[in-house]
C-alpha positions as CSV (number, residue, x, y, z in Angstrom):
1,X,0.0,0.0,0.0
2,X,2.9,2.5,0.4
3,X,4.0,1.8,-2.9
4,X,0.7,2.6,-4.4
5,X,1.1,6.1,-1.9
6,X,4.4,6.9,-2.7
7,X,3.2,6.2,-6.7
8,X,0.7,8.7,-6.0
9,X,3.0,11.4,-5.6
10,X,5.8,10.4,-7.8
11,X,2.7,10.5,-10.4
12,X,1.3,14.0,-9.4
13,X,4.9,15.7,-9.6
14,X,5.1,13.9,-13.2
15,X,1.4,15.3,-14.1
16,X,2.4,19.0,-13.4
17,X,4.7,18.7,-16.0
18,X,1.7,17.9,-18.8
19,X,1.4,19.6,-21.7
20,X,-1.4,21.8,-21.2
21,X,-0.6,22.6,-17.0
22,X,2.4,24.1,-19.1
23,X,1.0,26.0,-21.2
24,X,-1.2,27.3,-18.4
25,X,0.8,28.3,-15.7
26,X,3.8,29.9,-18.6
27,X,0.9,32.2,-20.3
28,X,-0.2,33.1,-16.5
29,X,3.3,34.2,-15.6
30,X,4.0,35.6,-18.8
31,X,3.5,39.5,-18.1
32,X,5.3,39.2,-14.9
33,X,8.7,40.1,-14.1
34,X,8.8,39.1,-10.5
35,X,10.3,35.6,-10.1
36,X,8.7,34.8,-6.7
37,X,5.3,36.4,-8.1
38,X,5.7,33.8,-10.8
39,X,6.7,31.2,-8.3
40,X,3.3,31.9,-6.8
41,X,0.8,31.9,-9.2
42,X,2.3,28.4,-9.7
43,X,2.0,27.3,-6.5
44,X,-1.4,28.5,-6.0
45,X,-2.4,26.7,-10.0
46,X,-1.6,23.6,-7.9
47,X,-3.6,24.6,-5.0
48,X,-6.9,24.7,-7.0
49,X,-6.3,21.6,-8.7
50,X,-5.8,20.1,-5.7
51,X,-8.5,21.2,-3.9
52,X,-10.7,19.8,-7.0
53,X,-8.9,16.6,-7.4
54,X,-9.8,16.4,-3.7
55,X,-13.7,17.2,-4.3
56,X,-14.1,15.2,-7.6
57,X,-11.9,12.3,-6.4
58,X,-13.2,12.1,-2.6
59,X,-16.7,11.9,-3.7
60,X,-15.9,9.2,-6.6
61,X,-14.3,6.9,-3.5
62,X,-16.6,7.2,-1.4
63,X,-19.4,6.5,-4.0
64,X,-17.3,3.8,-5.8
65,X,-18.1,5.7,-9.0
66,X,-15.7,7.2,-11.6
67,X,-16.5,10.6,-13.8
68,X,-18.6,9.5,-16.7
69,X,-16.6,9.9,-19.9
70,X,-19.8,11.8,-21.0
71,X,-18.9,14.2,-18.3
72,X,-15.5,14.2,-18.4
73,X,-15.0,15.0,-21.8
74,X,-17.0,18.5,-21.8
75,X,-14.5,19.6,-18.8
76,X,-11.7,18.7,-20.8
77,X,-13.0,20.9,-23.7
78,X,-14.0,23.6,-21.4
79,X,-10.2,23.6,-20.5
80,X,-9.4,23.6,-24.1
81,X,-11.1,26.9,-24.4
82,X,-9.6,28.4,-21.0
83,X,-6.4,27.9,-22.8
84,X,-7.4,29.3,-26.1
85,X,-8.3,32.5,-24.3
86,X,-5.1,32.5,-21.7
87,X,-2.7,32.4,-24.6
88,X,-4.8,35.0,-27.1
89,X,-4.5,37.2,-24.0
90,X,-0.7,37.1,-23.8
91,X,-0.3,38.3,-27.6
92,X,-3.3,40.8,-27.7
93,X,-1.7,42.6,-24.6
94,X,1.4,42.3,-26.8
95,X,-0.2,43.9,-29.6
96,X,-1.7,46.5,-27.4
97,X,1.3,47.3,-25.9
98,X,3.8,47.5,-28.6
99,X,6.2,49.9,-30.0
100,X,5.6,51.5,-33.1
101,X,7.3,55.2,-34.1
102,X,5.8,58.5,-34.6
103,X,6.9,61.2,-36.9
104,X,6.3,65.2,-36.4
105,X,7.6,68.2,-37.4
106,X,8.3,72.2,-35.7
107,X,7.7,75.6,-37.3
108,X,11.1,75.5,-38.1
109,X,10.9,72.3,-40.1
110,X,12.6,70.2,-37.6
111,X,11.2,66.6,-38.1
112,X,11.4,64.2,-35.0
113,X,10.7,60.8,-34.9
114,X,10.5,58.8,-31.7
115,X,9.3,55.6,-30.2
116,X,6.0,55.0,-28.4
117,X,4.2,52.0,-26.3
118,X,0.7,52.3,-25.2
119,X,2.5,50.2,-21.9
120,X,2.8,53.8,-21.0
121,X,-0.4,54.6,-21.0
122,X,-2.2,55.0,-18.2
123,X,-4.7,51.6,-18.7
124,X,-6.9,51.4,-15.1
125,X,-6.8,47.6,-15.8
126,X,-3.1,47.3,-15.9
127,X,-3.1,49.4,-12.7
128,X,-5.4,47.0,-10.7
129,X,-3.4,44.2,-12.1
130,X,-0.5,45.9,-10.5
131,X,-2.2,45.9,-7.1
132,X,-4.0,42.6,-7.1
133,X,0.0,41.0,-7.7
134,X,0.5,41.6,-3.7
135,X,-3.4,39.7,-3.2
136,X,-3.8,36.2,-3.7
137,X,-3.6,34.8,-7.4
138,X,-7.6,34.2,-7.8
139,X,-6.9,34.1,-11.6
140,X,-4.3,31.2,-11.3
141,X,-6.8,29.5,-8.5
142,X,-9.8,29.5,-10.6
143,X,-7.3,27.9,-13.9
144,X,-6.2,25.0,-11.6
145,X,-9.6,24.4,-10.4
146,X,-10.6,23.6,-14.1
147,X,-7.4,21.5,-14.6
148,X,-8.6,19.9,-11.7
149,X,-11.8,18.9,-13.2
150,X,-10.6,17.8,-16.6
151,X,-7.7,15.6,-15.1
152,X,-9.4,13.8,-12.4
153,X,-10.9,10.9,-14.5
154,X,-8.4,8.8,-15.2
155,X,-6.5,9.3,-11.1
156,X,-9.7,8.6,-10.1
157,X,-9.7,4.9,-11.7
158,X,-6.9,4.2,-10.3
159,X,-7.3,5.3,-7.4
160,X,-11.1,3.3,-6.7
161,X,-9.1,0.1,-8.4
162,X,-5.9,0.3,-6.0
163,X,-7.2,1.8,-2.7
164,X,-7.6,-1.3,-0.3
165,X,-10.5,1.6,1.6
166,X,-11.6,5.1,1.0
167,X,-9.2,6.3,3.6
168,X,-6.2,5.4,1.8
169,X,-7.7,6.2,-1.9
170,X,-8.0,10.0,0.0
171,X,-4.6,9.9,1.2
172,X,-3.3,8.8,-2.7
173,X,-5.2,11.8,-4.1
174,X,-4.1,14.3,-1.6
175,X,-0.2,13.2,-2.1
176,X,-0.5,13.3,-5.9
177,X,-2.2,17.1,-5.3
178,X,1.0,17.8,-3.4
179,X,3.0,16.1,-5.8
180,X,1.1,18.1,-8.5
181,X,2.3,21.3,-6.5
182,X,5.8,20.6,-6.0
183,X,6.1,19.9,-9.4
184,X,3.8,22.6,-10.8
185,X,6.3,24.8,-8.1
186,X,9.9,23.6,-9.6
187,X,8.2,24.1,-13.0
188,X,6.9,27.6,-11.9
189,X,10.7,28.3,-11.1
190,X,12.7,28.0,-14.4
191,X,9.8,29.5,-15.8
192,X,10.6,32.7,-13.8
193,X,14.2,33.0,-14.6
194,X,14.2,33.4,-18.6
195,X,11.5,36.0,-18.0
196,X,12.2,38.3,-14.5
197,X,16.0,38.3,-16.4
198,X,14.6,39.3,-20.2
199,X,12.2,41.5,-18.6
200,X,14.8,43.7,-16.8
201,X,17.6,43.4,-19.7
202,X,16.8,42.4,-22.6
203,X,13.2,43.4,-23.9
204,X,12.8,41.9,-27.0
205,X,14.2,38.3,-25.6
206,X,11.0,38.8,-23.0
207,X,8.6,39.6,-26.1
208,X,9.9,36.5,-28.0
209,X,9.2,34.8,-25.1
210,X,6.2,35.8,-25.0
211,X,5.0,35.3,-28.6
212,X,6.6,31.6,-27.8
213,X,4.2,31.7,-24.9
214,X,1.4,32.7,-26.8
215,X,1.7,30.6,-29.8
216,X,2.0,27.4,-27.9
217,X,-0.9,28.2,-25.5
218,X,-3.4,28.5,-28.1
219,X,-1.9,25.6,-30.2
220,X,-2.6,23.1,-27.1
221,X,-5.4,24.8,-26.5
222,X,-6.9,24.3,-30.1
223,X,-5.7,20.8,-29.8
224,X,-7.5,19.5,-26.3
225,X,-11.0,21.3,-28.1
226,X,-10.9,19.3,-31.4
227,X,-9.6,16.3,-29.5
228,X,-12.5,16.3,-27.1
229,X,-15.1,17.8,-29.4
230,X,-14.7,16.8,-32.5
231,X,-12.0,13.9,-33.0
């Protein structure tokens, strides 16, 4: 039985690093050029997913029921579309922000031409974002909730098959949720390096980033919908 346990967590720290928990967590921390800010939001992504694995799972044990694929397959879509709009977020505040040049000219015929980036504007959501970065990460809470979901049918047969009672299919699903975190945490911090040091030094490494960011988000996004709805 503490084989199966210690699986349990081996297997959670494995599933943080999936595809689209990836995706999710990098086009979360994406704007951000704090590293322990980014450290956090990751953290508290495997919080949520947790806490749901713990709902979804804990009832499924108790009822000796699994998530009807019928059911599970519309949560994996829904977080299909999640990612679809986390990674078109990252390149429309790119878009929004970028710099372009402006030309104009003095009575003396003087022409000057210099660079502008609406970043500089003074944009009231960008400001609250500023202040909610010191509150807790409700954004990256509610994003691991879904994951938590989507991912729980296939922990949850094993966890009903294996468990020799309910008590010790709980205690499998809470150490693969903190598994889940301490992976989703180690992944949160290489994340943070490449873009707290392009952020503060080099700005068009951070965009690239970005656009990488961006790109791949929406691409594993696309994927999980037309796996899930249409394949």
């Amino acid at each position: 039985m503490f084989g199966i346990l210690g699986l349990g967590f081996l297997l959670g720290m494995q599933h943080a690093l999936e595809a689209d928990h990836i995706a999710a967590v990098s086009s979360i921390a994406a704007r951000r050029r704090n590293s322990s800010d980014i450290i956090k939001h990751g953290l508290t992504w495997g919080l949520g997913h947790t806490l749901t694995l713990f709902l979804f799972a804990g009832a499924a044990i108790v009822l000796g029921k699994a998530i009807p694929d019928d059911v599970a397959r519309p949560m994996e879509t829904a977080v299909g579309i999640v990612l679809l709009g986390l990674g078109l977020n990252v390149l429309w505040r790119l878009w929004r922000d970028r710099v372009h040049f402006h030309q104009h000219g003095h009575g003396d015929g003087t022409i000057h031409v210099h660079a502008h980036s609406h970043a500089n504007e003074k944009v009231p959501h960008e400001r609250d974002a500023h202040m909610h970065e010191h509150g807790f990460r409700w954004r990256s809470l509610l994003v691991g909730l879904m994951h938590g979901m989507a991912g729980s049918a296939a922990l949850l047969v094993l966890a009903v098959s294996q468990a020799a009672s309910s008590f010790y299919g709980m205690l499998y699903v809470v150490l693969f949720g903190i598994g889940s975190m301490l992976g989703m945490g180690a992944l949160s911090t290489m994340i943070a390096v490449p873009l707290a040091v392009s952020a503060r030094r080099l700005t068009w490494a951070n965009r690239a980033i970005q656009v990488v960011i961006g790109i791949v988000t929406i691409a594993v996004g696309g994927l999980t919908v037309y796996k899930t709805a249409f394949a």
